[in-house]
PDB file with SEQRES, HELIX, SHEET and CRYST1 records, atoms N, CA, C and O in Angstrom:
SEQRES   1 A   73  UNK UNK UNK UNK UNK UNK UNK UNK UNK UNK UNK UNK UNK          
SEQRES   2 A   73  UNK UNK UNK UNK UNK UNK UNK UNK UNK UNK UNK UNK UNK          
SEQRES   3 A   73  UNK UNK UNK UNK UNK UNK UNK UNK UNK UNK UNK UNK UNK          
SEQRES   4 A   73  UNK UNK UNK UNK UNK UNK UNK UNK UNK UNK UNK UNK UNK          
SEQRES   5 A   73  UNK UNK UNK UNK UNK UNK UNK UNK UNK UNK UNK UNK UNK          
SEQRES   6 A   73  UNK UNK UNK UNK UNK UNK UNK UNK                              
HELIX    1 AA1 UNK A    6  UNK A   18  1                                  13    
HELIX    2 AA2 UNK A   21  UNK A   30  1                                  10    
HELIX    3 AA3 UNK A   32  UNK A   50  1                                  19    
HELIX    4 AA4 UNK A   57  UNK A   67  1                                  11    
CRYST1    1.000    1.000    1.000  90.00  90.00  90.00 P 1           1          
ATOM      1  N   UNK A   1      56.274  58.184  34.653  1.00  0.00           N  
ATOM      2  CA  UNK A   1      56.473  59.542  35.127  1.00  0.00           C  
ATOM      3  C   UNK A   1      56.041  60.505  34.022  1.00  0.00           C  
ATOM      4  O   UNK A   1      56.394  60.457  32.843  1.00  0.00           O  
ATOM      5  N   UNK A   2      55.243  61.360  34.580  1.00  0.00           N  
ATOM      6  CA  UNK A   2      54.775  62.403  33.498  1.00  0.00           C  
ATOM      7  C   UNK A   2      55.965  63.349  33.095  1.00  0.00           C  
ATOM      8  O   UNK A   2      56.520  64.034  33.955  1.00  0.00           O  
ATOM      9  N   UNK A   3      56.347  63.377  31.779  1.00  0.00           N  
ATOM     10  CA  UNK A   3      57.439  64.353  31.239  1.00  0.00           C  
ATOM     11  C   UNK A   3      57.031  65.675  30.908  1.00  0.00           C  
ATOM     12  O   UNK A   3      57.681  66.431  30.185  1.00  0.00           O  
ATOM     13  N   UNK A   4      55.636  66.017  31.601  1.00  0.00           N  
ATOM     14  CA  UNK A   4      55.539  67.664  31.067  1.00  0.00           C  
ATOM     15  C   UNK A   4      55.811  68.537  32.197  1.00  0.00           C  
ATOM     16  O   UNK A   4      56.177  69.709  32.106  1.00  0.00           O  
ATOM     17  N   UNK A   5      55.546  67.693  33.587  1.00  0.00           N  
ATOM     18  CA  UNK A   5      55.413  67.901  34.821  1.00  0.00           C  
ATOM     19  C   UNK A   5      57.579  68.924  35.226  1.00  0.00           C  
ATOM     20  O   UNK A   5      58.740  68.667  34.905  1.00  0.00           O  
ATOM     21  N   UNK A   6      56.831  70.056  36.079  1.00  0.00           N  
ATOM     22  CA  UNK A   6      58.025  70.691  36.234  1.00  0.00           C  
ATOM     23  C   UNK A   6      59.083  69.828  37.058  1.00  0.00           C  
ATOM     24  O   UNK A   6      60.291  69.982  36.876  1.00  0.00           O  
ATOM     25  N   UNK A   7      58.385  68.590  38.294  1.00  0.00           N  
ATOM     26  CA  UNK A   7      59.558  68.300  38.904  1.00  0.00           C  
ATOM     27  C   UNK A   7      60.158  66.908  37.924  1.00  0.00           C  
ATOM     28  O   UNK A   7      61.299  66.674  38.325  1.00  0.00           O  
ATOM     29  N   UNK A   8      59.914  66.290  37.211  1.00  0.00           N  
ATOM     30  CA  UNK A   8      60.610  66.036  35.975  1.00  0.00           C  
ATOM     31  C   UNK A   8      61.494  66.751  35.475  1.00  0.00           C  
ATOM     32  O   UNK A   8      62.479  66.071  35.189  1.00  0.00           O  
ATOM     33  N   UNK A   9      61.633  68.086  35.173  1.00  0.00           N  
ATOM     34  CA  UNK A   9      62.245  68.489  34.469  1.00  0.00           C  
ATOM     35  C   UNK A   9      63.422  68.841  35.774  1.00  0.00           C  
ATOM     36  O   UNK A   9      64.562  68.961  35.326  1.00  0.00           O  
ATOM     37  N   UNK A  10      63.327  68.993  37.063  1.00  0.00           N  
ATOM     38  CA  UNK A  10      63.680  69.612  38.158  1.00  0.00           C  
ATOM     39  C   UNK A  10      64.696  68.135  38.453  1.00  0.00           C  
ATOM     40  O   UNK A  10      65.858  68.342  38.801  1.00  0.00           O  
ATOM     41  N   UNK A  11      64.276  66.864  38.322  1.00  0.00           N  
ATOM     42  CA  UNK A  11      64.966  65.856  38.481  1.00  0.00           C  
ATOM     43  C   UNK A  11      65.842  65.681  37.252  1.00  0.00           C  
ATOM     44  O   UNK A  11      67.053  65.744  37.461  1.00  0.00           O  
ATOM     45  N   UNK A  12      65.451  65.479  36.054  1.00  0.00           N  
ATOM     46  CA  UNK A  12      66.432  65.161  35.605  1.00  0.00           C  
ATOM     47  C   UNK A  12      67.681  66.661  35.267  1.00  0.00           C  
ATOM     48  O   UNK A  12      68.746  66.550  34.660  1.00  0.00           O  
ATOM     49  N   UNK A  13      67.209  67.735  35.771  1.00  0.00           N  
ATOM     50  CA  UNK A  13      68.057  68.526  34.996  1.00  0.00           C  
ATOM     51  C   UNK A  13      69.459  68.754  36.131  1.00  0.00           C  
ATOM     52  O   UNK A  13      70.564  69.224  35.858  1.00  0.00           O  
ATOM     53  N   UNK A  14      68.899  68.187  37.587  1.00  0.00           N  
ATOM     54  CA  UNK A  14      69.933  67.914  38.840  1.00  0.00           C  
ATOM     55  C   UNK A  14      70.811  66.179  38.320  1.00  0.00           C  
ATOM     56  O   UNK A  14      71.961  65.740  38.303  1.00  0.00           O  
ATOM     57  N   UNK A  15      69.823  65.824  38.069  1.00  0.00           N  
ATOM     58  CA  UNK A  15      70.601  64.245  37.567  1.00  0.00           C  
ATOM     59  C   UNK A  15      72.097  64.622  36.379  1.00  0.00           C  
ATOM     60  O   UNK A  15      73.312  64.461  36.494  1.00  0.00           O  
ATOM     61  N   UNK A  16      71.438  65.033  35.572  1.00  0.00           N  
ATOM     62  CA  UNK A  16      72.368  65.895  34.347  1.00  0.00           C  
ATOM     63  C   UNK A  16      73.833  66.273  34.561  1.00  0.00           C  
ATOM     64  O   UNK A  16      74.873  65.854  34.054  1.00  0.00           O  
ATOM     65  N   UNK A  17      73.540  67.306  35.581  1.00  0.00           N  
ATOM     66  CA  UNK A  17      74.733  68.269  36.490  1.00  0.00           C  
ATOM     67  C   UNK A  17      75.013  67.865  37.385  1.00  0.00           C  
ATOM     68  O   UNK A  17      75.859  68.465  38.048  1.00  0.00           O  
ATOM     69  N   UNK A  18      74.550  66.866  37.778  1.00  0.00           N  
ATOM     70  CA  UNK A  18      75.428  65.391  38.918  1.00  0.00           C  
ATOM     71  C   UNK A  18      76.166  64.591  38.170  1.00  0.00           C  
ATOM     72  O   UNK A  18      77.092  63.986  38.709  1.00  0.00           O  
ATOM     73  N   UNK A  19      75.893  64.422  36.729  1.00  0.00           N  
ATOM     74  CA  UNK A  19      76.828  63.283  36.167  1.00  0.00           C  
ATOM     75  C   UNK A  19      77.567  63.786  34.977  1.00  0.00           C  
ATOM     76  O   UNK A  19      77.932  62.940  34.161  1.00  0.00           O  
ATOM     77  N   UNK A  20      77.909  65.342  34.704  1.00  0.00           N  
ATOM     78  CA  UNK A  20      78.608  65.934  34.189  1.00  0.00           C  
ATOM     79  C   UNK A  20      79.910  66.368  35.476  1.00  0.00           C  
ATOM     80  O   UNK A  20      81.133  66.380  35.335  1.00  0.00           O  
ATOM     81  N   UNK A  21      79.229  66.634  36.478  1.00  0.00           N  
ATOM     82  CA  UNK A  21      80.440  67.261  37.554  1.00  0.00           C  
ATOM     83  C   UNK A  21      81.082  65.808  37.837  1.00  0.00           C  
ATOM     84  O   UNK A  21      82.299  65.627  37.889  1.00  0.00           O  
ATOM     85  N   UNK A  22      80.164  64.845  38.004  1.00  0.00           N  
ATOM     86  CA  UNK A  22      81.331  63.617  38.384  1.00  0.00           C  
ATOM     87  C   UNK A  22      82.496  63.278  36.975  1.00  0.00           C  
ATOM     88  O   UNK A  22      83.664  62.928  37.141  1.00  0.00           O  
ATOM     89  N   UNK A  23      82.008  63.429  35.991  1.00  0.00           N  
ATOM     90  CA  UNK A  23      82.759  63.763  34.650  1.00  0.00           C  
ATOM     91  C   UNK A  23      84.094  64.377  34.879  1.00  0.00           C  
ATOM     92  O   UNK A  23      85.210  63.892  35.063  1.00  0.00           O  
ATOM     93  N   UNK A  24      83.541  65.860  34.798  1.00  0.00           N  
ATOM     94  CA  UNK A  24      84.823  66.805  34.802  1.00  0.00           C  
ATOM     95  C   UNK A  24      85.246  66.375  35.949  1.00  0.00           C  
ATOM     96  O   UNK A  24      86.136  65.599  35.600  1.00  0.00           O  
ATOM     97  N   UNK A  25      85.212  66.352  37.108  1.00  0.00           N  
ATOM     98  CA  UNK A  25      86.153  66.154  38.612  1.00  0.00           C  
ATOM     99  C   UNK A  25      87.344  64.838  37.956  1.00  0.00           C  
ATOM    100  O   UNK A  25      88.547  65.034  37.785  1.00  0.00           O  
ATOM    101  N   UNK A  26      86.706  63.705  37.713  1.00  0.00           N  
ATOM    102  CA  UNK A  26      87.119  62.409  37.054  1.00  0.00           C  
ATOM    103  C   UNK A  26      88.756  62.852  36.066  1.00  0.00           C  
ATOM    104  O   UNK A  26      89.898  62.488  36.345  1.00  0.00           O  
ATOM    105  N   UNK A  27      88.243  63.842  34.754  1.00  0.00           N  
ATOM    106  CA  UNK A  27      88.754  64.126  33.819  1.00  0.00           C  
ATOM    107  C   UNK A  27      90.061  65.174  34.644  1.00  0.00           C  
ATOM    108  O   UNK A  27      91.249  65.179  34.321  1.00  0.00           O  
ATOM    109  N   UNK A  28      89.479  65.935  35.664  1.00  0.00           N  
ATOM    110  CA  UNK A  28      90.402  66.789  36.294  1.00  0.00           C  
ATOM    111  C   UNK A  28      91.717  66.014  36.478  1.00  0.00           C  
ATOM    112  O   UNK A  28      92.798  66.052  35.891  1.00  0.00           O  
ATOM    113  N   UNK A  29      91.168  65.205  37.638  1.00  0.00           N  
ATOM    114  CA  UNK A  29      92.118  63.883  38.733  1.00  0.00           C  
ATOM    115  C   UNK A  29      93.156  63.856  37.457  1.00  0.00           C  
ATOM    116  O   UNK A  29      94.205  64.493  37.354  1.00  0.00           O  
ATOM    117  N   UNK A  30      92.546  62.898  36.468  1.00  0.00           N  
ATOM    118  CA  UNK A  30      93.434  62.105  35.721  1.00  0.00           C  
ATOM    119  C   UNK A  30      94.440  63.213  34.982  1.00  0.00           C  
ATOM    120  O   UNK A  30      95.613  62.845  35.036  1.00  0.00           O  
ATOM    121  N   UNK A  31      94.242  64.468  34.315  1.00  0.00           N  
ATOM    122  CA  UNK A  31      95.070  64.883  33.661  1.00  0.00           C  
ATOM    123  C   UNK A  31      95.480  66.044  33.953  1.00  0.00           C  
ATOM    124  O   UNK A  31      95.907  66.879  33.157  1.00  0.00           O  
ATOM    125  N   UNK A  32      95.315  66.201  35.675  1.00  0.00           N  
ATOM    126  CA  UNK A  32      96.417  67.068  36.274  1.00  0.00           C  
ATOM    127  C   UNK A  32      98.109  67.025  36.616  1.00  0.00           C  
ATOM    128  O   UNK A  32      98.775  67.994  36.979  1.00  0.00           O  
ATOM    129  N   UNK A  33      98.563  65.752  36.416  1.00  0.00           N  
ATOM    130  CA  UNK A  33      99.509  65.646  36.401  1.00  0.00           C  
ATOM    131  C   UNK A  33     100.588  65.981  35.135  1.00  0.00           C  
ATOM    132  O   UNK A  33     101.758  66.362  35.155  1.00  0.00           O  
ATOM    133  N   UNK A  34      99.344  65.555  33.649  1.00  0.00           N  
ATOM    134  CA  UNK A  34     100.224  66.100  32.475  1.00  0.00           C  
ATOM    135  C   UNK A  34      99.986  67.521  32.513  1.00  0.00           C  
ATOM    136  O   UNK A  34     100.933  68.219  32.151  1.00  0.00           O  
ATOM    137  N   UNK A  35      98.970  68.077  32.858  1.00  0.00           N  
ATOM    138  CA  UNK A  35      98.754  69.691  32.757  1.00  0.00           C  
ATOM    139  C   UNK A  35     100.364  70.392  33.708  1.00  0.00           C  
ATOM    140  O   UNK A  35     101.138  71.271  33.329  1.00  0.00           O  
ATOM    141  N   UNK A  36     100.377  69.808  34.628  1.00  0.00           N  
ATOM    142  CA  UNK A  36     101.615  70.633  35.320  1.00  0.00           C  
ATOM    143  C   UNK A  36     102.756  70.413  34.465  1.00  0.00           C  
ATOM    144  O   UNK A  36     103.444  71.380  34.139  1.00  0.00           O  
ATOM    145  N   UNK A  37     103.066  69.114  34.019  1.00  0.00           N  
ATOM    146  CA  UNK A  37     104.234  68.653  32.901  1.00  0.00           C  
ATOM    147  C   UNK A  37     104.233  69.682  31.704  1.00  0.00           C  
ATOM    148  O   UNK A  37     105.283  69.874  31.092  1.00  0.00           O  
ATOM    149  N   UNK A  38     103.340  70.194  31.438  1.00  0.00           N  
ATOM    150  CA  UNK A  38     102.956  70.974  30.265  1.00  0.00           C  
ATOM    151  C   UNK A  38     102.784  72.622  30.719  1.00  0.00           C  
ATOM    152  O   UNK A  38     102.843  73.646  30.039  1.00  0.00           O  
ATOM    153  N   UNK A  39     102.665  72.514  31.436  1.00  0.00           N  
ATOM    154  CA  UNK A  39     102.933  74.101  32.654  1.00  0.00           C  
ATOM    155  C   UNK A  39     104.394  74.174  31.905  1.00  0.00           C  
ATOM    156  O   UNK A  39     104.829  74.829  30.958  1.00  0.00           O  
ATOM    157  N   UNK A  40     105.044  72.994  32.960  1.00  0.00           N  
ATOM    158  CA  UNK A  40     106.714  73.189  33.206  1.00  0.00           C  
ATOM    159  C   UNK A  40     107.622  73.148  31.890  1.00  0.00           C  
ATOM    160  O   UNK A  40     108.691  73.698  31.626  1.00  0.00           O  
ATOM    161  N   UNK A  41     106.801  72.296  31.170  1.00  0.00           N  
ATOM    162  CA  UNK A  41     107.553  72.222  29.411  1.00  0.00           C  
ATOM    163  C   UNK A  41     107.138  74.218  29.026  1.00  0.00           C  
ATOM    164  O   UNK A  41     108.070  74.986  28.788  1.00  0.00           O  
ATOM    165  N   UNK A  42     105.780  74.674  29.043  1.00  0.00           N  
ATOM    166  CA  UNK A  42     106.047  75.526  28.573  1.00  0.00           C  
ATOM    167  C   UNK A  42     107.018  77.128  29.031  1.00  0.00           C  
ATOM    168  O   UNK A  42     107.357  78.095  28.349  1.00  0.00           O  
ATOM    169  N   UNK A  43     107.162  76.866  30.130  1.00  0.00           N  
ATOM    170  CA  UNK A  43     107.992  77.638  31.418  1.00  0.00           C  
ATOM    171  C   UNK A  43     109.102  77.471  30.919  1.00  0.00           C  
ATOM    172  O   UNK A  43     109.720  78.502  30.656  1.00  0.00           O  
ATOM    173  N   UNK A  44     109.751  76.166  30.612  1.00  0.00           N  
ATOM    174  CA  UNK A  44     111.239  76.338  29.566  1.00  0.00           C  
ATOM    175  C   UNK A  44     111.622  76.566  28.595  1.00  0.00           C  
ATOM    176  O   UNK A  44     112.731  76.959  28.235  1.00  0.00           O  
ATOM    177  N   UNK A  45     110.399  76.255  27.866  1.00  0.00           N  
ATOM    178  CA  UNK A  45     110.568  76.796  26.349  1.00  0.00           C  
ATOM    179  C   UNK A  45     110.765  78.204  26.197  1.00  0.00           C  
ATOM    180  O   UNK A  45     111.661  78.606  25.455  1.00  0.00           O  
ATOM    181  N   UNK A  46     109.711  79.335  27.085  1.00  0.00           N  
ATOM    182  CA  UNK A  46     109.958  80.532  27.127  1.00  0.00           C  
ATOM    183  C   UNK A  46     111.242  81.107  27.698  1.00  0.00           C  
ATOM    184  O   UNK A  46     111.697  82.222  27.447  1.00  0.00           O  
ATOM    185  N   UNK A  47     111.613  80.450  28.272  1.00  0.00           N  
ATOM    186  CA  UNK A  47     112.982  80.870  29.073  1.00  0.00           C  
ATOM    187  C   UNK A  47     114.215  80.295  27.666  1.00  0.00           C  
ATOM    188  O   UNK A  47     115.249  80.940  27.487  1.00  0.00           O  
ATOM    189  N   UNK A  48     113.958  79.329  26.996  1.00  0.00           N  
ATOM    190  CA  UNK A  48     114.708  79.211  25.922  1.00  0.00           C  
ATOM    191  C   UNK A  48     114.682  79.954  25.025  1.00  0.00           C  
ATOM    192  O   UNK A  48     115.724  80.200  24.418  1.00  0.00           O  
ATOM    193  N   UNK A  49     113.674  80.442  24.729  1.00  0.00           N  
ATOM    194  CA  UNK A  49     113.227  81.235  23.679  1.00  0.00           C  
ATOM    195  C   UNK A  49     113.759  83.191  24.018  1.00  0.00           C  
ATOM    196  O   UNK A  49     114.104  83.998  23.155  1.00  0.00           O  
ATOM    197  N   UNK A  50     113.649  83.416  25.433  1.00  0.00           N  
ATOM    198  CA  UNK A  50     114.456  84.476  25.665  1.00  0.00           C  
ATOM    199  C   UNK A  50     116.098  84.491  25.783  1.00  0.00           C  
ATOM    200  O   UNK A  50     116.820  85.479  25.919  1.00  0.00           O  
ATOM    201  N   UNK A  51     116.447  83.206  25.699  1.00  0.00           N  
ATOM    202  CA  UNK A  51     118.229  83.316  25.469  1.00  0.00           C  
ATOM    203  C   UNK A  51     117.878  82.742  23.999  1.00  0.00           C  
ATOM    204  O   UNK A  51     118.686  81.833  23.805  1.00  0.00           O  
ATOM    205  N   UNK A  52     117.091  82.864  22.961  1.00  0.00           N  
ATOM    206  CA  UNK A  52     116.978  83.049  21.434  1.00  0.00           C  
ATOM    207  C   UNK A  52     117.287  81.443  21.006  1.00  0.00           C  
ATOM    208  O   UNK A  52     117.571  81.114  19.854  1.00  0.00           O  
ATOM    209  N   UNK A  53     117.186  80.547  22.087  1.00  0.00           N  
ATOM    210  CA  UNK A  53     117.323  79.194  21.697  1.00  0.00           C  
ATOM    211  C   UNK A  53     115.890  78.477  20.917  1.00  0.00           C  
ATOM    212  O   UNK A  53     115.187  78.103  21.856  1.00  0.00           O  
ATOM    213  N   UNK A  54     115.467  78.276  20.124  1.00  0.00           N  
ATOM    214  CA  UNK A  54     114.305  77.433  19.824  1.00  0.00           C  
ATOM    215  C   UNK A  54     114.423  76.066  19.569  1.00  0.00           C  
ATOM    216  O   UNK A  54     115.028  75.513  18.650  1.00  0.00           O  
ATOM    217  N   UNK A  55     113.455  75.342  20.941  1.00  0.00           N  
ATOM    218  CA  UNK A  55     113.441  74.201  20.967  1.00  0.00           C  
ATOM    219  C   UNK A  55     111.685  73.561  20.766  1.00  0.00           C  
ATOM    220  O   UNK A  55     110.654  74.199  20.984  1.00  0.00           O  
ATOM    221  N   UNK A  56     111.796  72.272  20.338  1.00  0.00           N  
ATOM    222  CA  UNK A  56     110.360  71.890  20.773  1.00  0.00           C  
ATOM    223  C   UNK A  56     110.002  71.077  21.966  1.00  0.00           C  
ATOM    224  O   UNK A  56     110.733  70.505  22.776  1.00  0.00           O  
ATOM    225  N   UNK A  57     108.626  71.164  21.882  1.00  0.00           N  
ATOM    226  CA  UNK A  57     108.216  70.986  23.539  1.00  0.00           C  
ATOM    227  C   UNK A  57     109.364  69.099  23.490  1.00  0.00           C  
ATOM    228  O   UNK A  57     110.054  68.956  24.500  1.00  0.00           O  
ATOM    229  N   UNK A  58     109.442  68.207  22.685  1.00  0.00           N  
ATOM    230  CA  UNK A  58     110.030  67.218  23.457  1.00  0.00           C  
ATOM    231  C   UNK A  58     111.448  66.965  23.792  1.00  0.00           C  
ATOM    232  O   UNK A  58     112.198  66.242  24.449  1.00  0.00           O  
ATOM    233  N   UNK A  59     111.384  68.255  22.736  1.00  0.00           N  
ATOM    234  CA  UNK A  59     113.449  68.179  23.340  1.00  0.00           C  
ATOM    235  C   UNK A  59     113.936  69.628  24.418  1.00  0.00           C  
ATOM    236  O   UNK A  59     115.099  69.972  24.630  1.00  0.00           O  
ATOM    237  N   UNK A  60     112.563  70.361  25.031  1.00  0.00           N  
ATOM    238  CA  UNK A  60     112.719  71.669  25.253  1.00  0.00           C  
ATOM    239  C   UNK A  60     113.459  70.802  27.242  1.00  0.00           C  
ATOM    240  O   UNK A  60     114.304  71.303  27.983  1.00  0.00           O  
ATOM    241  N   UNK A  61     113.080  70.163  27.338  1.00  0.00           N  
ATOM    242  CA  UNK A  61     113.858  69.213  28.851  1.00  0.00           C  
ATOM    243  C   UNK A  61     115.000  69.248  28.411  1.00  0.00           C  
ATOM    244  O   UNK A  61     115.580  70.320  28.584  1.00  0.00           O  
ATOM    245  N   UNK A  62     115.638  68.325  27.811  1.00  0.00           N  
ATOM    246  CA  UNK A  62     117.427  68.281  27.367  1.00  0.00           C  
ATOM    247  C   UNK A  62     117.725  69.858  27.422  1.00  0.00           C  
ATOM    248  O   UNK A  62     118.101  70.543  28.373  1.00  0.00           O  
ATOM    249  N   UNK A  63     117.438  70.210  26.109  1.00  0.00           N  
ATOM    250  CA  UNK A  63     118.654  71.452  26.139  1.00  0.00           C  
ATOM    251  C   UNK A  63     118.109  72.361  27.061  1.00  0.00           C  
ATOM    252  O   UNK A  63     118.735  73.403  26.870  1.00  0.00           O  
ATOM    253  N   UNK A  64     117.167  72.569  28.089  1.00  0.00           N  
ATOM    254  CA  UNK A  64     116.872  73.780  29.082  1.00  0.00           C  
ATOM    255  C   UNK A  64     117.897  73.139  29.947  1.00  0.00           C  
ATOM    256  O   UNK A  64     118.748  73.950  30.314  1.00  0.00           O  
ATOM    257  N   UNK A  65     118.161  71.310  30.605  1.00  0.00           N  
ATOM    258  CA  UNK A  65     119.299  71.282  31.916  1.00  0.00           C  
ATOM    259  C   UNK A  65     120.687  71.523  31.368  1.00  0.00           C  
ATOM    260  O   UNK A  65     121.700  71.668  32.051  1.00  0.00           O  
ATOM    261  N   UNK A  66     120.583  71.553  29.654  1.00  0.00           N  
ATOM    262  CA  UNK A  66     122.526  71.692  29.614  1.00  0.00           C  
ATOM    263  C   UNK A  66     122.782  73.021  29.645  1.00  0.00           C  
ATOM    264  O   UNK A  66     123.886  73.323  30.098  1.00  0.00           O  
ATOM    265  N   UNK A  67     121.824  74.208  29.167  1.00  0.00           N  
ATOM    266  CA  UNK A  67     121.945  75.654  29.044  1.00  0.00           C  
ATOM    267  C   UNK A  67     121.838  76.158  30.518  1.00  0.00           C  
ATOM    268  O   UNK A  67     122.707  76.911  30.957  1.00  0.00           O  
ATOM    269  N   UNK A  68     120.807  75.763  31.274  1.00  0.00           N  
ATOM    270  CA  UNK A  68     120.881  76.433  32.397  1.00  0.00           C  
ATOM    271  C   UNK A  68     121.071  75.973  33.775  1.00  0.00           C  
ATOM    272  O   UNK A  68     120.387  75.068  34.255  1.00  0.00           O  
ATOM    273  N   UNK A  69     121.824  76.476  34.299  1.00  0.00           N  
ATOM    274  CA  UNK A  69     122.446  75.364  35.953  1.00  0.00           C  
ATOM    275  C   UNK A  69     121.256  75.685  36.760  1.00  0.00           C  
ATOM    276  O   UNK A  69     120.525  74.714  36.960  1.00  0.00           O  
ATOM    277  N   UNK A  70     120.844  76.903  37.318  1.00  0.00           N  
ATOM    278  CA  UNK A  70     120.009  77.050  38.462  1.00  0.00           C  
ATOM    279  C   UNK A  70     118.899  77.709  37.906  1.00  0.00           C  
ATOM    280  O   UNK A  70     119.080  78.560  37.035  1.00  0.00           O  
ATOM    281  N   UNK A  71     117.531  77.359  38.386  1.00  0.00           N  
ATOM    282  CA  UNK A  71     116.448  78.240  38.003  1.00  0.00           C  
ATOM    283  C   UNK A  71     115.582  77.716  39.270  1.00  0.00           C  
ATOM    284  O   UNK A  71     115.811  76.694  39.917  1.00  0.00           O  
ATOM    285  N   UNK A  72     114.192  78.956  39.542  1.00  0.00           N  
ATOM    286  CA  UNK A  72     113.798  78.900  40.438  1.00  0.00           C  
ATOM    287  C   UNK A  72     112.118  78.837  39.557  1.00  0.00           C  
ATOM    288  O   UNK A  72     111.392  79.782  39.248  1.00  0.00           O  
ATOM    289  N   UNK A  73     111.909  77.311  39.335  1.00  0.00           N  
ATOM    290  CA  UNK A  73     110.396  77.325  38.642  1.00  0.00           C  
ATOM    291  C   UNK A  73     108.829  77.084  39.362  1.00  0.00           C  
ATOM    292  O   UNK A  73     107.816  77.135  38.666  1.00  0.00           O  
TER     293      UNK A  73                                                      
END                                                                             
C-alpha cells in the first residue's frame, strides 16, 4: 500500500479512532463503578468537613454512618 496516498492516511487515521474509542469505552465500563464510590466518598467527606470533622477518604465511611442518621445522597 502506498503511504503517501491520501486514502492511506484516511484509513489508518479511522483505524486509530476506532481503536482508541474501543479503549476509552473499555476503560469507562471498568472504572465506573469506583468513580461513583469516589463520587460518594467525596460527598461525605465534604459533609464532614462542614460539621468541622476531618476525616480521610478510608475512614471518611465509618465516622460519616456514626455522625449522621439520615442523609439524602
Amino acid at each position: 500500500m502506498n503511504r503517501e496516498n491520501s486514502t492511506y492516511t484516511i484509513i489508518y487515521a479511522s483505524v486509530m479512532v476506532i481503536i482508541v474509542a474501543i479503549g476509552l469505552a473499555f476503560t469507562h465500563q471498568v472504572l465506573s463503578d469506583r468513580q461513583t464510590a469516589n463520587v460518594n466518598t467525596d460527598k461525605m467527606q465534604q459533609i464532614l468537613r462542614s460539621l468541622r470533622v476531618d476525616a480521610s477518604p478510608a475512614e471518611a465511611d465509618g465516622i460519616y454512618r456514626t455522625l449522621v442518621k439520615s442523609a439524602y445522597l
